[in-house]
N, C-alpha and C positions, 0 to 999 in steps of 0.2 A: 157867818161871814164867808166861810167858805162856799155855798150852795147859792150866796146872793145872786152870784151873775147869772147862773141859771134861768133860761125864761127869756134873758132879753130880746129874744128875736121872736117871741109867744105870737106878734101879730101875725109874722111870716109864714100860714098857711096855704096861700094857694097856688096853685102848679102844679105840674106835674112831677117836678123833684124832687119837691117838700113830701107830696105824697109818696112816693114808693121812697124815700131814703131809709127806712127798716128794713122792707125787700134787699135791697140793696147790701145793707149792714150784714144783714143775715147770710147773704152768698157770699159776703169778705170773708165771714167767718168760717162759712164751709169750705171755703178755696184752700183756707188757713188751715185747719185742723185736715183734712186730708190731705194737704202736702208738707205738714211736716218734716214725716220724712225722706219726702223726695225732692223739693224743691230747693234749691242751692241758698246761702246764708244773703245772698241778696235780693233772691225776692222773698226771704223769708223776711228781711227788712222793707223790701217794699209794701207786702201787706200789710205787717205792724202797724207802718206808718200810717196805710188805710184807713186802719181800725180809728185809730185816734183821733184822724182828722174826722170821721164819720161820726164817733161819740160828741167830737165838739161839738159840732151842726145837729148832732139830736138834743146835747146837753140846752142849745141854746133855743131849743125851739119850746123844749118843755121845763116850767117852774116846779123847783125841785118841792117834794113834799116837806118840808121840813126836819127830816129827819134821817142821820148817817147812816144808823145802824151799828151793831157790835161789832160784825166783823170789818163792816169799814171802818170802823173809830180803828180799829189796829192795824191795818192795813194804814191808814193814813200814820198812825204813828211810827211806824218802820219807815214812809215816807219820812218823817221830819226827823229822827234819828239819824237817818243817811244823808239829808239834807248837812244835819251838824255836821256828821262825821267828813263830811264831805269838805266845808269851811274850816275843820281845824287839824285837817290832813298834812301830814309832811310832804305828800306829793299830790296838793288840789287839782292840778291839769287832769294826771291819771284817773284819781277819782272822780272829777268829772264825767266822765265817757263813762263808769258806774255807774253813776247816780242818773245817767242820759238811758241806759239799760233799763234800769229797772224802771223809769217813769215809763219807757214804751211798752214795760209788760203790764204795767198798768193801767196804761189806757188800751191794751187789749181786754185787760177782766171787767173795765170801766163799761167799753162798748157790750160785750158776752152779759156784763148784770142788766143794761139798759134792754137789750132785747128780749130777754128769757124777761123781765119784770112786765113787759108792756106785752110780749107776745111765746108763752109759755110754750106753742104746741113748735115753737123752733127746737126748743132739747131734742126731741129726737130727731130731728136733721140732722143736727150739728154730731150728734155721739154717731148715726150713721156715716157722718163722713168721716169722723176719728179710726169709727172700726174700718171703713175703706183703705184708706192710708195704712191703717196697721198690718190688712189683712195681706195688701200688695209687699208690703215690706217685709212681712214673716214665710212669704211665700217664695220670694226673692233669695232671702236668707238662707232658708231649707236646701233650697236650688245648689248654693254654692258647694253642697257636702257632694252632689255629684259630677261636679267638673272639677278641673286643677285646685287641688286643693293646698297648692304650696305658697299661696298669698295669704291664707289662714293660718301657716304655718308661723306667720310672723309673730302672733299673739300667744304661741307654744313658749312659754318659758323653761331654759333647759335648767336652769336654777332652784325649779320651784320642785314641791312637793307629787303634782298634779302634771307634770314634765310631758309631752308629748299629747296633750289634751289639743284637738281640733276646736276651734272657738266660731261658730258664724258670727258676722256683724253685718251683711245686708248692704242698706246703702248710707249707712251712718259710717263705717268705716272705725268701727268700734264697736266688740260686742258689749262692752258693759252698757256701752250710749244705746246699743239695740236692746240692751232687756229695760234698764231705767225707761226708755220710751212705754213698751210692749207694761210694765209694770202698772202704773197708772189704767192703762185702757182695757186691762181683763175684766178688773169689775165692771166696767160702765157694760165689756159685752154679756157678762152672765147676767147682770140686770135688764140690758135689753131682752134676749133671752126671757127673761120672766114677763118682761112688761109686754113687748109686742105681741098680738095677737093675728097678724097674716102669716099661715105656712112658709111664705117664701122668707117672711123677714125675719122671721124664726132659723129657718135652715141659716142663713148669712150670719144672725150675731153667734150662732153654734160654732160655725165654720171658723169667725174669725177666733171665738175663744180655744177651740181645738188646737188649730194651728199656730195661732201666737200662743199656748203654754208650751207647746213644743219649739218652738224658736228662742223664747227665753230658759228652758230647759239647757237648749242647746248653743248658748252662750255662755252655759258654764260659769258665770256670775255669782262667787257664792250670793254677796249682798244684797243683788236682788230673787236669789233665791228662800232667803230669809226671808225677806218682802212678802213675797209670793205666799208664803206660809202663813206668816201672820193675817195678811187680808182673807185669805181661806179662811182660817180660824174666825176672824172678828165678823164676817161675812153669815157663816155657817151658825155663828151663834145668835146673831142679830136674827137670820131666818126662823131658827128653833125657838128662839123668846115668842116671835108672832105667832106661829104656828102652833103654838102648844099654850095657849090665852083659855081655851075653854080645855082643858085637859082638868083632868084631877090632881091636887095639889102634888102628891109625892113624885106622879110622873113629868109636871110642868119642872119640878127641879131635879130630877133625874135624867129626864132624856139630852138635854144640853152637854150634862157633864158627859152622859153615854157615848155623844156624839162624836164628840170631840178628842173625846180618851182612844175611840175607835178611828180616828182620823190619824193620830196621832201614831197609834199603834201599826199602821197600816203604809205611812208615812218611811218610818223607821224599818221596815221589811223590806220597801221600795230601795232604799237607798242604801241597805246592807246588800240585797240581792245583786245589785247595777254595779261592777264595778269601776266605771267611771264617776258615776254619784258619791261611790263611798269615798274613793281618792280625793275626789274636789273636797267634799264634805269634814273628811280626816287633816285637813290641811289646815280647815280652820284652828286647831287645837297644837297645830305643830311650831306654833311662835314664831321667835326669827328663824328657825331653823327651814322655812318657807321663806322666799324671797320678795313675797309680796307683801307678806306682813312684815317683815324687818323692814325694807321701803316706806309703807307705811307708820309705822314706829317713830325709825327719825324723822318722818317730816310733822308726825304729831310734836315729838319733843321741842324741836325747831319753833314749830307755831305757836308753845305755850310760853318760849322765850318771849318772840313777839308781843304776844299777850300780855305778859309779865309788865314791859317796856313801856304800853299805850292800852291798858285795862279799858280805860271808860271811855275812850270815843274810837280807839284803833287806828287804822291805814287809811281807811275810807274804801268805800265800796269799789266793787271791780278786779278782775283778774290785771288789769295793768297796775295798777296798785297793791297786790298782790306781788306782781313778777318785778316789781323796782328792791320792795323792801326785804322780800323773800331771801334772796342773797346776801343779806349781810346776817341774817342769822342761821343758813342752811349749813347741814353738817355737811364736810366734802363727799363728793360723787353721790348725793342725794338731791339733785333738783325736781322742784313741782312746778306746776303750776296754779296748784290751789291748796286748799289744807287735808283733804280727803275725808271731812268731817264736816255739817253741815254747823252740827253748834259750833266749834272749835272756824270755822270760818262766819258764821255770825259775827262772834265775838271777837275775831282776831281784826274784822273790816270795819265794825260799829260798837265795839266794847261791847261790858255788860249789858248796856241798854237795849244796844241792835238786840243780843239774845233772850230778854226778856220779852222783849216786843215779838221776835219768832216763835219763841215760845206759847207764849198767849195767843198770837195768830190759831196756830196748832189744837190748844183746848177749847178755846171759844170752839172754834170750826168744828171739832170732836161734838161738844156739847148738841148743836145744833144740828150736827149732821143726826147724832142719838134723839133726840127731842122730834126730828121731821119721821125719824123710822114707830118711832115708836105712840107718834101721834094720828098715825094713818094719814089716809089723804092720797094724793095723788102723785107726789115726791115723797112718798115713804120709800118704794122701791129704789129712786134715784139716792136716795140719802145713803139707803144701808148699801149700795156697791161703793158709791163715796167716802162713806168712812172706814171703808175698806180698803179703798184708793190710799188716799192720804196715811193710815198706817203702815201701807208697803212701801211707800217714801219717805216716811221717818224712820223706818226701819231701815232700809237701805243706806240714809244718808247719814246714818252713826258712822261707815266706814267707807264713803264717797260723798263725790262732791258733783255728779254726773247732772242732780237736780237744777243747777244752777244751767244749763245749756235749755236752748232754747223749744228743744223737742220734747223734753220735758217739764219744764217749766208751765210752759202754756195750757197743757193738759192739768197741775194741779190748780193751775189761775179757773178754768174752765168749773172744775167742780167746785171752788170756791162762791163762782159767781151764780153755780147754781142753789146753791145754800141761803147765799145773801139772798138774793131772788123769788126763793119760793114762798108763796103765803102763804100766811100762821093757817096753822091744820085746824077746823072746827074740833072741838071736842068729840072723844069718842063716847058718847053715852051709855055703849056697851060695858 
């Protein structure tokens, strides 16, 4: 029922509009992913907007194959959860304007899965213009440590553990919104990296993963420096599993653990030697006695009151439904604007249901992202930097909420669509 109307307009092939509207589709999308983060929050809406209206116009030229798919059946189900949550909301207006949010992020991933499905050799355009955008933004950022550095200064908490730490944020105007961005797009550049094969475009996706781990280094982020860890790790070992396919038994299960024990080890030197890294790093463990974790503390406590109050459908989606109901449970001189927790704002927006359905998003995408790496093929490489990706945003988003903004949002929709997207891998007969 859902896929019926698709097609209606199937006779409408000829012209010249009909023709190039993928061409088309495809430059929305590169306009898009490289100005994330430069282009102001209205024409990052007026793209949006693009996308969707172009998905229409594709959706209706071509009858759909009959079939959703896994991760779209769940992706549509966090639709119709939010849909609810939205209708039995104590403030429907606000949640509106949610539920208007996330439809246009999903007729971004809608348009991103119909191109990469019909025209596959776009992924790498599109991740070249991701790493473009990134590569200007982290160069930007870098920039700032050597002029007036007393706008930076504002993100110095004198309260905190870490007191007197310089923060870049670039032109997000946020370092943690500058590394959640940079987060997501290192693996697509150490993947391009492996996959491209001209010197020149090799030197660029080096360049921008160089420079963007130093821009999120130097954002000082612990969260998405756990991020960044963890996608290493799941990255490095996804590479060692292929790599080590014709090896001798003891050493195909030895060298992973080697690797990584060695990573590990290597890791821990880095961050005891630096001591800016150790200070940030030591802060984690320092409780309320850091000011950023006690901050975050009450507004967790705060949210599971919330939760408590409206368990199975919630506030309804959206930060304006968020900042209505937020206040009559917030502890005093603790305001948010979100929950700084990605499950804990799930469930606080769509109940349990919304965070089952994120959840499941999340595994299926995992499973699939695992299944295209290790089925070889042509999206093996794009797979193992993606579920690389996506573990450095569920990591991070245990202790922020950064995900939900539109600079990074779009980036984990993007590897999504190219999951849904890619065709089942022939069997490896080796």
């Amino acid at each position: 029922m859902l896929l019926r109307w698709q097609g209606l307009l199937s006779d409408w092939s000829a012209g010249p509009l009909a023709a190039r509207l993928l061409p088309v589709a495809g430059l929305v999308l590169c306009a898009l992913l490289a100005g994330l983060p430069l282009v102001t929050r209205s024409g990052l809406s007026l793209l949006i907007l693009a996308c969707a209206l172009l998905w229409l116009l594709l959706a209706l030229r071509r009858p759909s194959n009959g079939s959703v798919g896994e991760i779209n059946g769940w992706i549509l189900a966090i639709l119709a959860v939010a849909l609810l949550a939205t209708g039995f909301s104590p403030v429907p207006a606000a949640a509106a304007k949610g539920l208007l949010k996330l439809a246009s992020y999903l007729g971004v991933y809608a348009l991103m899965h119909e191109l990469l499905s019909r025209a596959p050799r776009w992924w790498d355009r599109l991740v070249a213009c991701l790493l473009t955008g990134s590569l200007l933004t982290s160069v930007i950022g870098i920039r700032q440590l050597y002029g007036d550095t007393s706008a930076l200064a504002r993100w110095s908490d004198p309260n905190s553990v870490a007191r007197g730490t310089v923060r870049i944020y670039s032109t997000l105007e946020n370092p943690n919104l500058l590394a959640g961005y940079l987060l997501p797009v290192l693996p697509l550049a150490l993947v391009a990296l492996l996959r491209w094969r001209r010197p020149a475009a090799r030197l660029f996706a080096l360049a921008c993963l160089v420079i963007g781990s130093i821009a999120l280094v130097l954002t000082f982020s612990r969260g998405a420096w756990m991020g960044l860890v963890a996608a290493g790790a799941v990255i490095l070992l996804l590479l060692m599993l292929r790599l080590s396919r014709r090896w001798p038994p003891l050493w195909r299960r030895l060298a992973p653990l080697l690797v990584l024990g060695g990573g590990a080890l290597l890791l821990v030197l880095v961050v005891w030697l630096v001591e800016p890294l150790r200070v940030r790093v030591l802060s984690l463990v320092a409780g309320r006695e850091d000011s950023s974790n006690n901050f975050r503390i009450n507004v967790w406590l705060a949210v599971l009151d919330m939760i408590q109050a409206r368990p199975w459908l919630g506030i309804g989606p959206g930060n304006d439904a968020f900042n209505i109901i937020y206040p009559l449970y917030q502890q005093p001189k603790f305001n948010a604007l979100s929950a700084y927790s990605i499950p804990l704002e799930l469930t606080v927006e769509a109940g349990i249901p919304g965070l089952v359905a994120g959840l499941g998003l999340v595994v299926v995408s995992l499973r699939r992202a695992l299944h295209l790496a290790s089925a070889g093929g042509a999206f093996a490489a794009p797979a193992i930097g993606i579920a690389g990706a996506i573990t450095a945003l569920a990591v991070q988003g245990l202790t922020d909420t950064i995900f939900f903004r539109p600079e990074v949002q779009l980036s984990f929709w993007f590897c999504l669509a190219t999951l849904a997207a890619a065709p089942e891998p022939a069997p490896d007969r080796r």
